[in-house]
C-alpha positions as CSV (number, residue, x, y, z in Angstrom):
1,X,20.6,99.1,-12.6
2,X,22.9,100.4,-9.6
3,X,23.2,98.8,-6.1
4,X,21.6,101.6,-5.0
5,X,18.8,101.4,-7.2
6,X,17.9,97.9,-6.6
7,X,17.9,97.9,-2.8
8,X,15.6,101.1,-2.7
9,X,13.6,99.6,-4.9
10,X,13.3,96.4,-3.0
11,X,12.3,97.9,0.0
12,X,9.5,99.6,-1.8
13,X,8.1,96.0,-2.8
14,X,8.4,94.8,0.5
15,X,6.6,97.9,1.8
16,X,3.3,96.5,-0.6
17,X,3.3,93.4,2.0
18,X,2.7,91.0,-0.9
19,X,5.5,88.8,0.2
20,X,3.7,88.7,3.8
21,X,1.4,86.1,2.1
22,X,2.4,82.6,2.2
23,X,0.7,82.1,-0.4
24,X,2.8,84.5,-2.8
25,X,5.9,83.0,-1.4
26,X,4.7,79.7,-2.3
27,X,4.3,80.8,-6.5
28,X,7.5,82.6,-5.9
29,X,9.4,79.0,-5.2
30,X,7.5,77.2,-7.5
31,X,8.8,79.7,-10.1
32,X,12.3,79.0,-8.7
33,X,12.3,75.5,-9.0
34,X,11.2,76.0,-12.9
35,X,13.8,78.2,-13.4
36,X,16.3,75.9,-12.0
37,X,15.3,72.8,-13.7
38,X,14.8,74.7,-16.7
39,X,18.3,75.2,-16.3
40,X,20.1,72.5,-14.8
41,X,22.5,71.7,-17.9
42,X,23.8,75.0,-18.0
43,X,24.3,74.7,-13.8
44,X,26.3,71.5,-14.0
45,X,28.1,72.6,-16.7
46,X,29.6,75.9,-15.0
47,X,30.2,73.9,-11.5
48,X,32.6,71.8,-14.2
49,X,33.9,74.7,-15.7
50,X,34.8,77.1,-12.4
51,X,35.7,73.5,-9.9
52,X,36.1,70.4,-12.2
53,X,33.0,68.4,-10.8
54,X,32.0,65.7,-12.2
55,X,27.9,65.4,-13.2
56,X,27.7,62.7,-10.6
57,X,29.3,65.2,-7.7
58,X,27.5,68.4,-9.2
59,X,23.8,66.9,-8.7
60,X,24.8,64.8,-5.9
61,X,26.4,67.7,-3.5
62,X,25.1,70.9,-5.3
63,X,22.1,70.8,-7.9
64,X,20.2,68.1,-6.5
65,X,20.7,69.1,-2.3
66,X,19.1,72.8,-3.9
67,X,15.6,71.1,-5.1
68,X,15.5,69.1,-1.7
69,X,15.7,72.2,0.3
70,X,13.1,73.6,-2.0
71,X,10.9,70.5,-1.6
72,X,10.7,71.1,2.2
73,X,10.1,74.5,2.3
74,X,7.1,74.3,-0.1
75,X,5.8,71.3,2.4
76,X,6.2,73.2,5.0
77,X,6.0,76.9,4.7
78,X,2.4,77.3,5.8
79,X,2.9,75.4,8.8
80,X,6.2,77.9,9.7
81,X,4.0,80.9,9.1
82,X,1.4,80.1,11.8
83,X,1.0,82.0,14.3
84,X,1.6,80.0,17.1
85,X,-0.1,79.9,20.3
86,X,1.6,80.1,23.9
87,X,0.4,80.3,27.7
88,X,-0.8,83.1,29.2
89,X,0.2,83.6,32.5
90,X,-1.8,84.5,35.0
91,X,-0.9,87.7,35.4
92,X,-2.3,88.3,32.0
93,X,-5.5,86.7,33.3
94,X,-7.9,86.8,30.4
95,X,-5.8,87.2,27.2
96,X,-4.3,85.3,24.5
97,X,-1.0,85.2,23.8
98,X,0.8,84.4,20.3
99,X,3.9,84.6,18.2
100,X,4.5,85.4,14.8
101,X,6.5,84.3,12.3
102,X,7.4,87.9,10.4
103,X,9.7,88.5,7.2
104,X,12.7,91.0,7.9
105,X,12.4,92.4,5.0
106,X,14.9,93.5,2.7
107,X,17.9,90.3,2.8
108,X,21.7,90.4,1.1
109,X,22.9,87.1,0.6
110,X,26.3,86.6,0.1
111,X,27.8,83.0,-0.7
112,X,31.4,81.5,-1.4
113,X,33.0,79.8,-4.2
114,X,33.4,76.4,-3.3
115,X,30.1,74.8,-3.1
116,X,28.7,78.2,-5.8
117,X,25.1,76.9,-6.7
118,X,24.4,75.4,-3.1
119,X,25.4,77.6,-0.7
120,X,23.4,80.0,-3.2
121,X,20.4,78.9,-3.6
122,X,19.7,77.3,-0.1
123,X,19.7,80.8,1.6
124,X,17.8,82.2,-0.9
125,X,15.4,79.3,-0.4
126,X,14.7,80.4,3.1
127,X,14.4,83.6,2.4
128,X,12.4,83.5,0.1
129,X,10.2,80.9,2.1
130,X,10.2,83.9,5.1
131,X,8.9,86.5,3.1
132,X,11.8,88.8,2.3
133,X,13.1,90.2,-0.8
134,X,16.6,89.7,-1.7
135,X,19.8,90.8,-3.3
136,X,22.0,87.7,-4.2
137,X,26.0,88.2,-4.0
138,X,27.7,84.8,-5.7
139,X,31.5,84.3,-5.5
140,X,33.3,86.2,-8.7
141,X,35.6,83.2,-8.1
142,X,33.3,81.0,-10.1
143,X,31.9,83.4,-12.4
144,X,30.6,80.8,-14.8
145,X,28.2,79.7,-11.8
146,X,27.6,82.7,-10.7
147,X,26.3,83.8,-14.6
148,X,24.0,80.8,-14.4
149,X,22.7,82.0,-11.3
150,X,22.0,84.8,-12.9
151,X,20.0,83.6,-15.2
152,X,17.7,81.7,-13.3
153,X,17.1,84.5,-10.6
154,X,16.4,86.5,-14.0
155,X,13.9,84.0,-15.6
156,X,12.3,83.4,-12.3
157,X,11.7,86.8,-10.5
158,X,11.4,90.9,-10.9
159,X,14.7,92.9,-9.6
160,X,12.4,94.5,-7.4
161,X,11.8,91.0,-5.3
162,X,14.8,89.0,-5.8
163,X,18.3,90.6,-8.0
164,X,21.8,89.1,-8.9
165,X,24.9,91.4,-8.4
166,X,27.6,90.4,-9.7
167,X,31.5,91.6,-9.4
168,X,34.4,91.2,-6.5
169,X,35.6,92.8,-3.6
170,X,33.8,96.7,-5.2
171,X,30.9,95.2,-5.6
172,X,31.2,93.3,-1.8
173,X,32.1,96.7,-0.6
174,X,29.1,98.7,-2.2
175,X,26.4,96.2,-0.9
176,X,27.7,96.6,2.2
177,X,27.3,100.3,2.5
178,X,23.8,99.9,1.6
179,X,21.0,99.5,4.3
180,X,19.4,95.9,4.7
181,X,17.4,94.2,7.5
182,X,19.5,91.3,7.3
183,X,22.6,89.5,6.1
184,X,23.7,86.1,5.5
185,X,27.3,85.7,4.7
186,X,29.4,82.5,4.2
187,X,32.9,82.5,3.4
188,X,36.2,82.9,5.5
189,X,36.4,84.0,8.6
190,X,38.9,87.1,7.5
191,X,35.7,88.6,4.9
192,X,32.9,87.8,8.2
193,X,34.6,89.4,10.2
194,X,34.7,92.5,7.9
195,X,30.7,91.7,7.2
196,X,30.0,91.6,10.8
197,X,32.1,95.2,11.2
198,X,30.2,96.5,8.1
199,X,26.9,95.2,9.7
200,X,27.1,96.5,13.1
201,X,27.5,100.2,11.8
202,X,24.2,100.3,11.1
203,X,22.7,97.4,13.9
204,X,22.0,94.9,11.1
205,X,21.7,91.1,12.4
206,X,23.8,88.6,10.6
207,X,24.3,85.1,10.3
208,X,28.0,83.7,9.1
209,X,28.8,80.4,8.2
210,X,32.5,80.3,8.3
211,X,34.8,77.4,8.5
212,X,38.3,76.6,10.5
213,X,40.2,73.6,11.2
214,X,37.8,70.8,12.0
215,X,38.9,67.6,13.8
216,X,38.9,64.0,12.8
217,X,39.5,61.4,15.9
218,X,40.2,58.0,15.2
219,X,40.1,56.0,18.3
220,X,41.5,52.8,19.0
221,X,38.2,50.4,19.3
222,X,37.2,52.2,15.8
223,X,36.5,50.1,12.5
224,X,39.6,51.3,10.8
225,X,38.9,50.4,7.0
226,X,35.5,51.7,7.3
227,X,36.7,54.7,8.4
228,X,39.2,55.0,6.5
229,X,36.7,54.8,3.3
230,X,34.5,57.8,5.3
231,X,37.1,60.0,6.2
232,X,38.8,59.6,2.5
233,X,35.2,60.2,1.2
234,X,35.1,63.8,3.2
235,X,38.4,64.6,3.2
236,X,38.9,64.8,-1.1
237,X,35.2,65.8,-1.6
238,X,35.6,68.8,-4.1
239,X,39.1,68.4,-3.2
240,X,38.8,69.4,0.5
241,X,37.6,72.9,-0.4
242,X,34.6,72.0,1.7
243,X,34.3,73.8,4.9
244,X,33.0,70.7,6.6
245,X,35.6,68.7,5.5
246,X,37.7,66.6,8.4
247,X,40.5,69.2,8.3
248,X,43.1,67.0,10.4
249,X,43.0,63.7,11.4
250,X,44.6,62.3,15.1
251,X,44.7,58.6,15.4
252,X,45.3,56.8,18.5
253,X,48.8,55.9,18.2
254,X,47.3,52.2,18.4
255,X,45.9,52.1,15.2
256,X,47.7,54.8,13.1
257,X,50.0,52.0,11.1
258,X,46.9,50.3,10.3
259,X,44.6,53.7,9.4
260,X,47.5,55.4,7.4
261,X,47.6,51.7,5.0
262,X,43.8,51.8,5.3
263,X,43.9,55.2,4.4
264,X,46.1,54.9,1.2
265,X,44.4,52.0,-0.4
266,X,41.3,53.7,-0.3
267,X,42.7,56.8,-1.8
268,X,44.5,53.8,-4.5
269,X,41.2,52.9,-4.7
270,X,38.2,56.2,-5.1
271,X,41.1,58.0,-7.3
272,X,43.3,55.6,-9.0
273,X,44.4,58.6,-11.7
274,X,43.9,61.6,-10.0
275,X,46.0,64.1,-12.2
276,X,44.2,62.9,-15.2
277,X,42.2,65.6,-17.0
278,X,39.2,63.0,-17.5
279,X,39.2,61.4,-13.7
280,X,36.4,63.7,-12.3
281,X,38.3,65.0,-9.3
282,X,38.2,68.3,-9.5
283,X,40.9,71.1,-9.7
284,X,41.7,73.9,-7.1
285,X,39.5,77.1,-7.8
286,X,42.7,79.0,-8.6
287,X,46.3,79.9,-9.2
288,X,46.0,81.8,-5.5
289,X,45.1,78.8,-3.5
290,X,46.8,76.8,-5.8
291,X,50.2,78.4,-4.7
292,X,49.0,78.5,-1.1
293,X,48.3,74.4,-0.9
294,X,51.7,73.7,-2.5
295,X,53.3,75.7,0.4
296,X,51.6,73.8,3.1
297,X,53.5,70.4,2.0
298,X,56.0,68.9,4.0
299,X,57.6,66.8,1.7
300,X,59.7,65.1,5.0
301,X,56.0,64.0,6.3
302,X,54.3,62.8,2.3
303,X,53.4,59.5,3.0
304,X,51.2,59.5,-0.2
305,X,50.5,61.7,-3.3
306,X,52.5,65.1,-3.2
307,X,52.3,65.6,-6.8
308,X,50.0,68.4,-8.9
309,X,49.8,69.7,-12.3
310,X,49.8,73.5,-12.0
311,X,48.3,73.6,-16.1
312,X,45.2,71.9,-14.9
313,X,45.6,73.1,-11.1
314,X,44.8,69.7,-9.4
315,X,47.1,67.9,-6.6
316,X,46.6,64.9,-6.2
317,X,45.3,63.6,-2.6
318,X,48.4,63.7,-0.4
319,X,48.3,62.2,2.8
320,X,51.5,63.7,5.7
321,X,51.9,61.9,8.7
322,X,53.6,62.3,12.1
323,X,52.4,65.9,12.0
324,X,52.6,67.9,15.1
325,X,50.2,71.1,15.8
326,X,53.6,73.4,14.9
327,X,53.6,72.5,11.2
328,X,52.4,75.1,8.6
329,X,49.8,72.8,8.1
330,X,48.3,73.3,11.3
331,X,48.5,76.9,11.3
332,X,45.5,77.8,9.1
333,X,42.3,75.8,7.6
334,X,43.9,73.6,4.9
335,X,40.6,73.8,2.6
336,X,42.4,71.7,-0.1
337,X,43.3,67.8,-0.6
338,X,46.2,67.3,1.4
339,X,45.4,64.9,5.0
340,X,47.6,65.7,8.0
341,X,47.8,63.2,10.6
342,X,48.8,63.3,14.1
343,X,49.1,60.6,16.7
344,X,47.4,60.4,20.2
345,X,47.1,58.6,23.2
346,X,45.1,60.5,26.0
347,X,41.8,60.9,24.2
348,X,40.8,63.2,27.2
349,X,44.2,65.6,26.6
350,X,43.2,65.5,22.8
351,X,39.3,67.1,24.1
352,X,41.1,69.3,25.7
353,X,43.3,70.9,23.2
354,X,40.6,70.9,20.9
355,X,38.5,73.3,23.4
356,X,41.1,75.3,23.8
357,X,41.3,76.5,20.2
358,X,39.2,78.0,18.1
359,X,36.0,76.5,17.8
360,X,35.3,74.3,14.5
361,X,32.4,74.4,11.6
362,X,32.4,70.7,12.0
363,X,33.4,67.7,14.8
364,X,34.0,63.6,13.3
365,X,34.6,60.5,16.1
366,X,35.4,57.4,14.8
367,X,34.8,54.8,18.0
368,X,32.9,51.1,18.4
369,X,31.9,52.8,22.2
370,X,28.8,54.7,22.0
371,X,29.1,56.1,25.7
372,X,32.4,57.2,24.7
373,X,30.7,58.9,21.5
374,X,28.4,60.3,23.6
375,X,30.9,61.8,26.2
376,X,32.6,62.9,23.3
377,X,30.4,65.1,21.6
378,X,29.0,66.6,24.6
379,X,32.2,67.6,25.6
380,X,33.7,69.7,22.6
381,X,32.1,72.9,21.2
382,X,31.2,73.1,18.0
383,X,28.8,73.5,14.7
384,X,27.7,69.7,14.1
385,X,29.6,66.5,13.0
386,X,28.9,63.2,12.8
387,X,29.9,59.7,15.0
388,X,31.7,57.3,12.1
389,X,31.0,59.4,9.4
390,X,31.9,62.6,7.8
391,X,29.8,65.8,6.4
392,X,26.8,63.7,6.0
393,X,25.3,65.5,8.5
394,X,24.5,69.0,6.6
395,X,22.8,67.0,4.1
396,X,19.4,67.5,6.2
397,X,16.3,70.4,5.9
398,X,15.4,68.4,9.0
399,X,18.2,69.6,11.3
400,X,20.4,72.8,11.5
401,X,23.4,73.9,10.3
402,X,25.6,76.4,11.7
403,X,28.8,77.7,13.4
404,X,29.9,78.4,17.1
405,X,32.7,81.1,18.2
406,X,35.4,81.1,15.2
407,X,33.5,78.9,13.1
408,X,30.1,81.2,12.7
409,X,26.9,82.3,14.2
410,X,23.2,81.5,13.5
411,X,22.2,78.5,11.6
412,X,19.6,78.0,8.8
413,X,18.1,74.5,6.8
414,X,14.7,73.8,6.7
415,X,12.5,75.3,9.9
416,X,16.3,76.7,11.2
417,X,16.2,78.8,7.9
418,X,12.8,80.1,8.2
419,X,13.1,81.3,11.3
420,X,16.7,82.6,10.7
421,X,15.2,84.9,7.9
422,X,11.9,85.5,10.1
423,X,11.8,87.9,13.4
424,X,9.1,86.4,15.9
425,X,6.7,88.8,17.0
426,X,5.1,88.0,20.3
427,X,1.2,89.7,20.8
428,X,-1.0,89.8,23.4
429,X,-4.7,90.2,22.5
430,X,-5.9,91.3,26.0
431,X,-10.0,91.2,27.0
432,X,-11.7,93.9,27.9
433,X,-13.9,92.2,30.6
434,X,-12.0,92.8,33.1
435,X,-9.4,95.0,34.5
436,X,-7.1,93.6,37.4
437,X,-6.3,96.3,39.4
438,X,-3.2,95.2,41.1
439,X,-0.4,96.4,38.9
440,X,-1.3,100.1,38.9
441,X,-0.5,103.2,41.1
442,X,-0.5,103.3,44.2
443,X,1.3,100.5,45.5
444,X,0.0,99.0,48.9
445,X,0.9,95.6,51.2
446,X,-2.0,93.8,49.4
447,X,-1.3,94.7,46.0
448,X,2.3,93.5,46.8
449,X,1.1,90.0,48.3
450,X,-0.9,89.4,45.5
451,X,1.9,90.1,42.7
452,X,4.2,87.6,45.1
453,X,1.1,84.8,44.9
454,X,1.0,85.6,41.0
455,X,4.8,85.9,40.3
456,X,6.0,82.8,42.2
């Protein structure tokens, strides 16, 4: 079926306001969750095949954070649908006011390579959960995930309410000529800011999740090996190609000797044979970036790792230090496993140069001082983080997850996804009693000291 087809067709389904039910969007996810466990082989199977992950990583960080998103929005839907009640002011004396919670209607989803069956399927989730229909756009960069995407959406749902398209940049291009109430886009900042051009030609909201260079500070009163163990844990997750991932790392000059050893026996010790084809580290999703990793190495500044095997496209986690903010390094977001680390010692100069550039997806302090921790986060823009941890925090339907400036817009998980996919409609359901007669024509000195007593 063409694009064209699909979307009208959509629309038209929307227009029969059975998705406005809760209850029909409730069916609708239970017959996405059989569809997905039905199957979940074939999913971590193609998340091995397009990115190398192991079973372990595929449920843990893909497969199994899809069915919890799921969980809570079948918990939870019919309390987001309420209509919820508000004060009245006085000036409405005698009414009732309320919001509702209302689909947009027809949705394009499009989702990124490096996290394929998440960044999928939890969109959709909300989506779904709001009453829209939808037109699903995975990555062609993992097109054995994307197939088995496919076939679930398939197996679960008529074109007319939810439909895969797959293809590349055409395909990108076509949906994006075509009409929608809303789009969710996450990817690079380069193809957003393209999404957001596309969508403004015709007024359509959007929400992008992008990425950029996210900072890791290590301060001098931090526990060193424990963070060491966290930030190595984020860092080579999926082999950095994580948009959360602690992009750079600056160390108070204090305690960089003792993080860079800490650092490199923890490496030694989560991937003691990287390269090796069975070692369930991954690979980099291709030649391209690949090529484009392998340029960003210093080899002066390699204080570990350094090597790759372009047959089975892996490099190994490679750590540079005394890296300064002119490296190539620095220049763009790394979004592979190589660790750049810079030295510090005015914590309050570091703040500052980080609020200067572009705002980050994602913000890590490593620090003993919670006060500190607190200053800290208050101080720097950006989408979430964590205090002595890394990306745990987007792990949550309980709390949002989002972008600010350079790194995105909007936010979705859990109620923040509902309402992203949901316009609220505010009513008031005015009596008929009574009729104050102060706010119409003509105007005097008593009608204007009354709105003054009621306005204040």
């Amino acid at each position: 079926m063409e694009i064209s087809e699909k979307t009208a067709l959509q629309r038209q389904f929307f227009k029969s306001g059975k998705t406005l039910d809760p209850a029909y969007r409730l069916s609708a996810l239970d017959r996405l969750e059989k569809a997905i466990k039905s199957h979940e082989q074939e999913v971590l199977e193609a998340l091995n095949k397009d990115l190398g992950k192991s079973e372990q990583e595929a449920f843990m960080c893909e497969y199994g954070l899809s069915l919890s998103e799921l969980n809570h929005m079948k918990k939870h839907l019919k309390k987001y649908a309420r209509r919820r009640r508000v004060k009245t002011p006085l000036t409405n004396f005698l009414a009732t006011s309320y919001v509702y919670k209302v689909p947009y209607g027809n949705v394009l989803v499009m989702s990124p390579w490096n996290y394929p069956f998440l960044l999928t399927m939890e969109p959709l989730i909300d989506a779904i959960a709001a009453g829209n229909t939808v037109v699903v756009k995975p990555s062609a960069y993992s097109p054995n995930t994307s197939l088995a995407i496919k076939h679930i959406i398939e197996e679960a749902f008529d074109e007319a309410y939810v439909s895969v398209t797959l293809g590349g940049r055409a395909e990108n291009c076509m949906l994006l000529d075509e009409k929608f109430d809303y789009i969710f886009f996450t990817g690079s900042q380069r193809v957003g800011s393209e999404v957001m051009q596309k969508a403004a030609a015709r007024l359509t909201p959007v929400t992008l999740e992008l990425g950029g260079k996210s900072p890791c500070i290590i301060d001098r009163d931090a526990d060193i090996k424990l963070a060491a163990k966290r930030v190595v844990f984020g860092k080579y997750l999926n082999l950095g190609q994580t948009c959360v991932a602690p992009d750079y790392i600056l160390c108070h000059k204090d305690v960089k000797t003792e993080f860079v050893e800490a650092v490199k026996a923890e490496i030694k010790k989560q991937f003691p044979d990287a390269l090796s084809e069975n070692s369930g580290y991954g690979k980099i999703i291709n030649e391209k970036h690949f090529e484009r990793l392998l340029g960003l190495i210093d080899s002066s500044k390699v204080v570990l790792g350094g090597r790759s095997d372009r047959n089975t496209l892996k490099i190994e986690p490679t750590v540079l230090d005394n890296v300064t903010y002119e490296d190539a390094i620095m220049q763009e977001e790394i979004f592979g496993p190589l660790m750049p680390i810079l030295e510090f010692d005015d914590l309050d100069k570091v703040l500052a140069d980080i609020d200067d550039r572009p705002h980050p997806l994602a913000f890590y302090y490593f620090t003993n001082d919670r006060k500190k921790a607190e200053r800290v986060i208050k101080k720097c823009r950006f989408g979430g983080g964590c205090i002595n941890d890394t990306i745990i925090h987007i792990a949550t339907s309980d709390m949002p997850f989002g972008g600010v400036g350079a790194s995105g817009m909007g936010n979705y998980h859990g109620r923040s996804g509902f309402d992203t996919f949901s316009h609220s409609k505010s009513i008031v359901d005015k009596k008929r009693l009574i009729d104050v007669n102060m706010r119409y024509q003509p105007y005097d000195s008593f009608k204007l000291k009354l709105i003054k007593i009621f306005l204040k």
